[in-house]
N, CA, C and O atoms as a GROMACS GRO file, in nm:
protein
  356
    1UNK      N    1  -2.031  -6.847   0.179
    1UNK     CA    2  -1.933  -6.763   0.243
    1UNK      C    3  -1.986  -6.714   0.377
    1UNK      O    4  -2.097  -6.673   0.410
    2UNK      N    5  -1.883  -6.730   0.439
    2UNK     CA    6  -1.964  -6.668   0.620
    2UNK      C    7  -1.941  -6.509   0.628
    2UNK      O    8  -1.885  -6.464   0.528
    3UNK      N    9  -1.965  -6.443   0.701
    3UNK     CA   10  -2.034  -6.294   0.705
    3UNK      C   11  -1.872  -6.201   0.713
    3UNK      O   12  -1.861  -6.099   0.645
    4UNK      N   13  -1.736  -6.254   0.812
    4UNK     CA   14  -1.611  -6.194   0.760
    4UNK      C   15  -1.594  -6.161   0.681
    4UNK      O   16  -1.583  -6.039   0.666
    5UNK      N   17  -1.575  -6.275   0.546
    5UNK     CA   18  -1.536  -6.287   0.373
    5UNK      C   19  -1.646  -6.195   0.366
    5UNK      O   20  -1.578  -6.094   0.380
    6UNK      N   21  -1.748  -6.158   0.356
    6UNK     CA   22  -1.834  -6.114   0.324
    6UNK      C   23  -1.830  -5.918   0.361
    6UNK      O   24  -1.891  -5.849   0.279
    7UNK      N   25  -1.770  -5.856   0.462
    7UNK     CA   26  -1.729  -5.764   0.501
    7UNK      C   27  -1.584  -5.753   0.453
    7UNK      O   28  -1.541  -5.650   0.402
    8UNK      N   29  -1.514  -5.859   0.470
    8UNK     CA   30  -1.382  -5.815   0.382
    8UNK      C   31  -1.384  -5.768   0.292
    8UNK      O   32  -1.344  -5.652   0.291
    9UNK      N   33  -1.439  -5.842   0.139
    9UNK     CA   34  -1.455  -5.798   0.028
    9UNK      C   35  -1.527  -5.676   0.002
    9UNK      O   36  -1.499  -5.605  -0.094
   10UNK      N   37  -1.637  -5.645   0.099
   10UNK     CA   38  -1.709  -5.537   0.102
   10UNK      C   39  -1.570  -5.402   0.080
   10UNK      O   40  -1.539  -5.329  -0.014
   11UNK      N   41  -1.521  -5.419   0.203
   11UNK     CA   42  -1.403  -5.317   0.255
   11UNK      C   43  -1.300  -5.307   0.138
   11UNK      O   44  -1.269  -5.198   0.088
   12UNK      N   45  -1.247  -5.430   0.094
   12UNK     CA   46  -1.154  -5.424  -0.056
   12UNK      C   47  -1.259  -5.341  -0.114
   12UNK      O   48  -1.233  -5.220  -0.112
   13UNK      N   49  -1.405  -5.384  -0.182
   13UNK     CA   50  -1.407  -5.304  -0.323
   13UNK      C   51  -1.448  -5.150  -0.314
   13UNK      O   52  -1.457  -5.068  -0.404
   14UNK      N   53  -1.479  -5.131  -0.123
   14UNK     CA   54  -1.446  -4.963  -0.085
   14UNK      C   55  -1.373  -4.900  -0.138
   14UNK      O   56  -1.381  -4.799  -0.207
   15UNK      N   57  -1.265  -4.987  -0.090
   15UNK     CA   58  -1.112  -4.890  -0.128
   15UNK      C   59  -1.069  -4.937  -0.252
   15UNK      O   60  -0.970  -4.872  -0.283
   16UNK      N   61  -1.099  -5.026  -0.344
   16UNK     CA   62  -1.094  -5.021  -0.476
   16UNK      C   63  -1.151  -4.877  -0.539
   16UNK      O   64  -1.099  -4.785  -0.603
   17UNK      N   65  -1.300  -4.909  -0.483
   17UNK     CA   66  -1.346  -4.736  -0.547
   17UNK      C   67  -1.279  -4.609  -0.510
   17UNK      O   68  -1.270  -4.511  -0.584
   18UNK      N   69  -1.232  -4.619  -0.390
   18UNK     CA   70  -1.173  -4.529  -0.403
   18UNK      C   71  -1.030  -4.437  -0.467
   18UNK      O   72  -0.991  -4.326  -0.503
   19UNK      N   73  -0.982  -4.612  -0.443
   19UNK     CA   74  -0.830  -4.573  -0.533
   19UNK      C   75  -0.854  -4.499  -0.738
   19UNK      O   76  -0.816  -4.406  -0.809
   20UNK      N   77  -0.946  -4.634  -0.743
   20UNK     CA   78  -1.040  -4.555  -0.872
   20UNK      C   79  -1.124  -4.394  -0.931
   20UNK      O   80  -1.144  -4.339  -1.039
   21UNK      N   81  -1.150  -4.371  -0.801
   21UNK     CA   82  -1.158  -4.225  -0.803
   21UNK      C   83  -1.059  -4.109  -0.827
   21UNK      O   84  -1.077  -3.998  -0.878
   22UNK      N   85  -0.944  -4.171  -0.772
   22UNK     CA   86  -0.824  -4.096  -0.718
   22UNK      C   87  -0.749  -4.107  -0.870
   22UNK      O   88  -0.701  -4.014  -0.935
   23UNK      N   89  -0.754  -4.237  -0.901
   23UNK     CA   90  -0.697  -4.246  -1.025
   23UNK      C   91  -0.774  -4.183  -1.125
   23UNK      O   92  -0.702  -4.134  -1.213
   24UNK      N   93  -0.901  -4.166  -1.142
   24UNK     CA   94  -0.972  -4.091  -1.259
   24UNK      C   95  -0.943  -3.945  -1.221
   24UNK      O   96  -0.918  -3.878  -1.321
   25UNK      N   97  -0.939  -3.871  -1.094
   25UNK     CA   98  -0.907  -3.748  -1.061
   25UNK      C   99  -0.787  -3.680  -1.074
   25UNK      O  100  -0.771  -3.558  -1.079
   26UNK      N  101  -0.670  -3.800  -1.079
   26UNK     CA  102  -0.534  -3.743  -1.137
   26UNK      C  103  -0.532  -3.754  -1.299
   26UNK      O  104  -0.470  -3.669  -1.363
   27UNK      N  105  -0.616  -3.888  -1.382
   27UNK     CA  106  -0.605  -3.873  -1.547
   27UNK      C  107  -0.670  -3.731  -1.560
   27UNK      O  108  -0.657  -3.660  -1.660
   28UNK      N  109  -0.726  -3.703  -1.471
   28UNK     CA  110  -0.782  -3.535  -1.538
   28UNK      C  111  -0.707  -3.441  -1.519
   28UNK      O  112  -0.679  -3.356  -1.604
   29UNK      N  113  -0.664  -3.446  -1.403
   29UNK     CA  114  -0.547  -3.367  -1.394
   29UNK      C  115  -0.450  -3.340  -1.509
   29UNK      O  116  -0.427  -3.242  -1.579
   30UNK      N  117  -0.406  -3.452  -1.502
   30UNK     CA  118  -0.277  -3.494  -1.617
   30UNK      C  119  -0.378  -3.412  -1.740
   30UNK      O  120  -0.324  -3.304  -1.764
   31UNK      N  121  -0.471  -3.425  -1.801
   31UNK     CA  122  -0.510  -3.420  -1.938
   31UNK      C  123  -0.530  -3.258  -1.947
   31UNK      O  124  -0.519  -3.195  -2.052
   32UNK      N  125  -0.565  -3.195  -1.810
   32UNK     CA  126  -0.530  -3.047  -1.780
   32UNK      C  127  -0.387  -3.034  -1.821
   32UNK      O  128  -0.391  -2.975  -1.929
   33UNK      N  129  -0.277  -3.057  -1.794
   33UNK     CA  130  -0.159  -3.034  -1.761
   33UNK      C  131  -0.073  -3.028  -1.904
   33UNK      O  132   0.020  -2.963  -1.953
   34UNK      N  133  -0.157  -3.130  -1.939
   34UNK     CA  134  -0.116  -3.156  -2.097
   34UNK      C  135  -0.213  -3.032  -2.201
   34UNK      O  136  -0.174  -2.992  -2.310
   35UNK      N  137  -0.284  -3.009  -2.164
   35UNK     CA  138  -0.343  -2.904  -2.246
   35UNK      C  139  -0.256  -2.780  -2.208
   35UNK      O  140  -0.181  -2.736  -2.296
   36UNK      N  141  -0.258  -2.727  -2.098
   36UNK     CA  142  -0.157  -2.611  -2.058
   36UNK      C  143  -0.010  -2.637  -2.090
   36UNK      O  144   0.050  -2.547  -2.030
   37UNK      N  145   0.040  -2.679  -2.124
   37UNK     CA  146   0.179  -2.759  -2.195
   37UNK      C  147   0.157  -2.708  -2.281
   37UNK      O  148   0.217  -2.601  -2.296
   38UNK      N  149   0.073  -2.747  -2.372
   38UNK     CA  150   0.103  -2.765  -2.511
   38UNK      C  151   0.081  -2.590  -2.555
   38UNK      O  152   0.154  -2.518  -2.625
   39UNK      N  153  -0.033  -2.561  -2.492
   39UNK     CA  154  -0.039  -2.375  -2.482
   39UNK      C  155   0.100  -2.308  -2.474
   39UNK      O  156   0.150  -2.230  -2.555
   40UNK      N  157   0.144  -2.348  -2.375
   40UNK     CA  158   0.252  -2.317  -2.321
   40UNK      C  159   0.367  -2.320  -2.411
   40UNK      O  160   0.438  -2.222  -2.431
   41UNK      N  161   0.387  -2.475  -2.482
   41UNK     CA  162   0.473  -2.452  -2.598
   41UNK      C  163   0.490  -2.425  -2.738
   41UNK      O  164   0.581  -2.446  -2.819
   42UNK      N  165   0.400  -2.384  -2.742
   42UNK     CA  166   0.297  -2.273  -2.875
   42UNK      C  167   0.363  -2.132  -2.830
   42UNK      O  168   0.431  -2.079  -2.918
   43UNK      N  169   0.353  -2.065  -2.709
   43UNK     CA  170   0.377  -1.955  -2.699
   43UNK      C  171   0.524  -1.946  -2.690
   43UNK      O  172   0.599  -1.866  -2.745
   44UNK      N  173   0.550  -2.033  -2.617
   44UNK     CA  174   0.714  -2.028  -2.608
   44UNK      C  175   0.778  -2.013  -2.726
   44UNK      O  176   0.878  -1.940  -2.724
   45UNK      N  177   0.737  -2.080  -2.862
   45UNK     CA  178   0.782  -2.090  -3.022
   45UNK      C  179   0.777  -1.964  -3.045
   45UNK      O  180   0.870  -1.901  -3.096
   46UNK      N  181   0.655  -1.908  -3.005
   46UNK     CA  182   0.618  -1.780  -3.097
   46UNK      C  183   0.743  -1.650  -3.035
   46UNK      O  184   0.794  -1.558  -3.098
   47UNK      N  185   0.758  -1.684  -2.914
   47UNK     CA  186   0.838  -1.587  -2.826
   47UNK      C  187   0.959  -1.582  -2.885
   47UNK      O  188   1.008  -1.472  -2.911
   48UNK      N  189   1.023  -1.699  -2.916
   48UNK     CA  190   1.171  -1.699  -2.976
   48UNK      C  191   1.160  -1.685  -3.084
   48UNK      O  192   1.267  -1.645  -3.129
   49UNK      N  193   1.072  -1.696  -3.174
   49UNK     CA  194   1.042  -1.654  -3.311
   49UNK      C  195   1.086  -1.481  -3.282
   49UNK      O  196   1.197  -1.436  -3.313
   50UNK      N  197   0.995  -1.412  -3.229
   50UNK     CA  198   0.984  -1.246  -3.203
   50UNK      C  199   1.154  -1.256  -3.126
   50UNK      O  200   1.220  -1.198  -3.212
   51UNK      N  201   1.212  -1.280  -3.060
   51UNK     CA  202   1.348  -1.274  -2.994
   51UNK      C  203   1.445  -1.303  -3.110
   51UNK      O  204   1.550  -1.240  -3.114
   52UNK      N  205   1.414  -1.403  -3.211
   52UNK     CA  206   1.518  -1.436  -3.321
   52UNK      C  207   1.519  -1.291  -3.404
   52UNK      O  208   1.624  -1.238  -3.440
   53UNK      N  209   1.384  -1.232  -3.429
   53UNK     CA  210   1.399  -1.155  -3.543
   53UNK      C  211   1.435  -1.006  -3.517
   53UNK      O  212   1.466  -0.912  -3.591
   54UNK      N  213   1.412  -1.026  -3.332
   54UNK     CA  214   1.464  -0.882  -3.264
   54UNK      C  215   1.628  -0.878  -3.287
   54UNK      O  216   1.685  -0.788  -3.349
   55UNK      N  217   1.683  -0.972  -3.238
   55UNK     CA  218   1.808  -1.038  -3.280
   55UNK      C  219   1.896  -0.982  -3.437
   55UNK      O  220   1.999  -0.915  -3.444
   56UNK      N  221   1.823  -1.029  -3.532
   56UNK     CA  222   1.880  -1.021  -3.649
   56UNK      C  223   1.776  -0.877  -3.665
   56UNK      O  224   1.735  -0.876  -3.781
   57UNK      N  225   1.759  -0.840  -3.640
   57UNK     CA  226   1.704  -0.708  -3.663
   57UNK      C  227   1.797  -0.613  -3.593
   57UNK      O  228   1.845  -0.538  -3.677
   58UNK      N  229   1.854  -0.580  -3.439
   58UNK     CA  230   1.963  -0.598  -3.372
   58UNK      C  231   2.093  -0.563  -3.425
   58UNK      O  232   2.164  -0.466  -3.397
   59UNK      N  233   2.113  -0.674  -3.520
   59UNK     CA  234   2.212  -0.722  -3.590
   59UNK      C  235   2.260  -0.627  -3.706
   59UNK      O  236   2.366  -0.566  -3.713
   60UNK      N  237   2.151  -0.630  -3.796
   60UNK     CA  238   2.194  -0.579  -3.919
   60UNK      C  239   2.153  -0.403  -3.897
   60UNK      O  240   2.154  -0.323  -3.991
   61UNK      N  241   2.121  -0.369  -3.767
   61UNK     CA  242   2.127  -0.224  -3.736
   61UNK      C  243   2.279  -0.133  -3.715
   61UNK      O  244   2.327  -0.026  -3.754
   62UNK      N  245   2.322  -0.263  -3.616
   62UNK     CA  246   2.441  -0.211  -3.495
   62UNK      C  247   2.541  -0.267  -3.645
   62UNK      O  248   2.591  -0.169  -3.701
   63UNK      N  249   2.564  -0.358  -3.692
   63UNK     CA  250   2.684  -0.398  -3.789
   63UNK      C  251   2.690  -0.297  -3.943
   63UNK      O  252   2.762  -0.323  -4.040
   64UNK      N  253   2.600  -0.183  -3.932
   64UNK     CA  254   2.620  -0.118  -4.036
   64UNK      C  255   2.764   0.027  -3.989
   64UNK      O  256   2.774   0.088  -3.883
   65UNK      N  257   2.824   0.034  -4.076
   65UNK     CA  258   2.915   0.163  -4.065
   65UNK      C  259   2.864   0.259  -4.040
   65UNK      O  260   2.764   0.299  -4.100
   66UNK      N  261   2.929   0.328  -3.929
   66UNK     CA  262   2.858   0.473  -3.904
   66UNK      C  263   2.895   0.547  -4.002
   66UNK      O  264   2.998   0.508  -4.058
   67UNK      N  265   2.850   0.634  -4.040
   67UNK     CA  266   2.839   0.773  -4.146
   67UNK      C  267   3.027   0.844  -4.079
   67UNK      O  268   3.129   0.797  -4.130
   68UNK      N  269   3.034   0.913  -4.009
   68UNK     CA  270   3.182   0.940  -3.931
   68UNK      C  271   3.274   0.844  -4.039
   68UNK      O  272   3.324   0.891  -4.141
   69UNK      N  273   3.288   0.674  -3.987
   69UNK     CA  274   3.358   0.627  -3.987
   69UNK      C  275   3.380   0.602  -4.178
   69UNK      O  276   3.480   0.554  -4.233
   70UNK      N  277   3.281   0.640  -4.231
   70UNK     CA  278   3.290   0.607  -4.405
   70UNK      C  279   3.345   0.763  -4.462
   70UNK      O  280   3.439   0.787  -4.538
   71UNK      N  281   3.231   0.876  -4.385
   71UNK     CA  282   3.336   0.949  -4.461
   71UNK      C  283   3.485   1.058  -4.426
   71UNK      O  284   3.548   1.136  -4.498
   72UNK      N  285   3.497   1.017  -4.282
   72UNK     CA  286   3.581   1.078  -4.225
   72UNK      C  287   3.570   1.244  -4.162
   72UNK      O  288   3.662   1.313  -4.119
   73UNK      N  289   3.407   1.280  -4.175
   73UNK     CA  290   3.434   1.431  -4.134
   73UNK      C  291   3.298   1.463  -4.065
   73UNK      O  292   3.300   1.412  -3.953
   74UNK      N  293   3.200   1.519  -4.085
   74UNK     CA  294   3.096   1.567  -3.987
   74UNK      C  295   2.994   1.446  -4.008
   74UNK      O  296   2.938   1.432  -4.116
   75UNK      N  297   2.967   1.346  -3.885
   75UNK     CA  298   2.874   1.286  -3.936
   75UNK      C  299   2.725   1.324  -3.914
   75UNK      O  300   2.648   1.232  -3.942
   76UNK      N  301   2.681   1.409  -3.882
   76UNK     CA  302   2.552   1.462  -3.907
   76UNK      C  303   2.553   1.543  -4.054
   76UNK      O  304   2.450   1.580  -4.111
   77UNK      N  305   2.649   1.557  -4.091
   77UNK     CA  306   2.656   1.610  -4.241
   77UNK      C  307   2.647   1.518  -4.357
   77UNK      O  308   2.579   1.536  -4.458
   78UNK      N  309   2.753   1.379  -4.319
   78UNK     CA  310   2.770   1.278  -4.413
   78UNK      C  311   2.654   1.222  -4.408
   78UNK      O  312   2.633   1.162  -4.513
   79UNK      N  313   2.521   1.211  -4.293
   79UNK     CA  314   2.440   1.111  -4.311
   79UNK      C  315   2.329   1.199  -4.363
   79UNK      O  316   2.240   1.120  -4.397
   80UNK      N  317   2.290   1.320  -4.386
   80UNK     CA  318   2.229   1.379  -4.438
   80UNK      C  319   2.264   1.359  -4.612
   80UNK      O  320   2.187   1.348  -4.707
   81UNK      N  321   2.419   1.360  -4.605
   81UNK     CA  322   2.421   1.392  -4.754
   81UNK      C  323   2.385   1.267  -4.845
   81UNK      O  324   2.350   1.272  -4.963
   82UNK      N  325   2.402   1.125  -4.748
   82UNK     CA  326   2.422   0.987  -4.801
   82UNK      C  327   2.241   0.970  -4.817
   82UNK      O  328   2.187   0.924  -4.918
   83UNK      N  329   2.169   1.018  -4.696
   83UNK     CA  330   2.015   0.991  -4.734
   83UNK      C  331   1.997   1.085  -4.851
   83UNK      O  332   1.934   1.029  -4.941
   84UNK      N  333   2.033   1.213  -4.879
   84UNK     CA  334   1.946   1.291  -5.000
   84UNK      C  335   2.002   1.202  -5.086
   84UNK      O  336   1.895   1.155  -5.125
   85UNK      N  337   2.103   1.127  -5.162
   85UNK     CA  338   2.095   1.087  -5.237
   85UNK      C  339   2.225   1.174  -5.367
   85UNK      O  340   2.279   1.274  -5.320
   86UNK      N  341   2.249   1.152  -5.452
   86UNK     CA  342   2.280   1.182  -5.588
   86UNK      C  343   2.224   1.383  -5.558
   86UNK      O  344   2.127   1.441  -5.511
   87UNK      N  345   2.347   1.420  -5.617
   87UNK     CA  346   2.274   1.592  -5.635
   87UNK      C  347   2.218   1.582  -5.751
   87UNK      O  348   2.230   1.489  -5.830
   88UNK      N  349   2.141   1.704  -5.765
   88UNK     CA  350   2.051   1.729  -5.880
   88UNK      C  351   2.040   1.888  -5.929
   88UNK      O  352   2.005   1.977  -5.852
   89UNK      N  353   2.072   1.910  -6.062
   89UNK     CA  354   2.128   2.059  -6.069
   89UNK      C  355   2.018   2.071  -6.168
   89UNK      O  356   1.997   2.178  -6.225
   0.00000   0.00000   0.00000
C-alpha cells in the first residue's frame, strides 16, 4: 500500500474511535436515563396510590348526611346526641 491508503485509513479509524466514544457516552447516558425513569415511575405509582385513597377518603367524608339534615333541628345538638350514643339511666 502507498503512504495515502495508508493515512486514509489512519484518518477513518480516528473517526471510527471517535464516533465509538460518542456512542459508548450516549449508552451511558441512556442507562442513566433509564435508571431515573424507572425511579421516577415507582414514585409516580406511589403518588396516585396516596391521591386514590385521599380521594375515597374525600369521598366517604363529604357523602355522609349532615346531622341538620337527618334530624331536622339543632345540628350541634343532633351530632352530639348521635356520638353519645344510646341513653343510659
Amino acid at each position: 500500500m502507498d503512504r495515502q491508503s495508508e493515512e486514509r485509513r489512519a484518518a477513518l479509524y480516528s473517526d471510527l474511535q471517535r464516533q465509538l466514544e460518542r456512542l459508548s457516552h450516549n449508552f451511558a447516558e441512556l442507562g442513566r436515563n433509564v435508571d431515573r425513569l424507572r425511579d421516577q415511575t415507582e414514585k409516580s405509582q406511589r403518588l396516585a396510590v396516596l391521591h386514590a385513597s385521599m380521594f375515597m377518603g374525600a369521598k366517604t367524608v363529604l357523602s355522609r348526611p349532615t346531622a341538620t339534615s337527618s334530624f331536622g333541628g339543632d345540628g350541634a345538638a343532633a351530632s352530639a346526641a348521635a356520638a353519645a350514643g344510646p341513653e343510659q339511666d
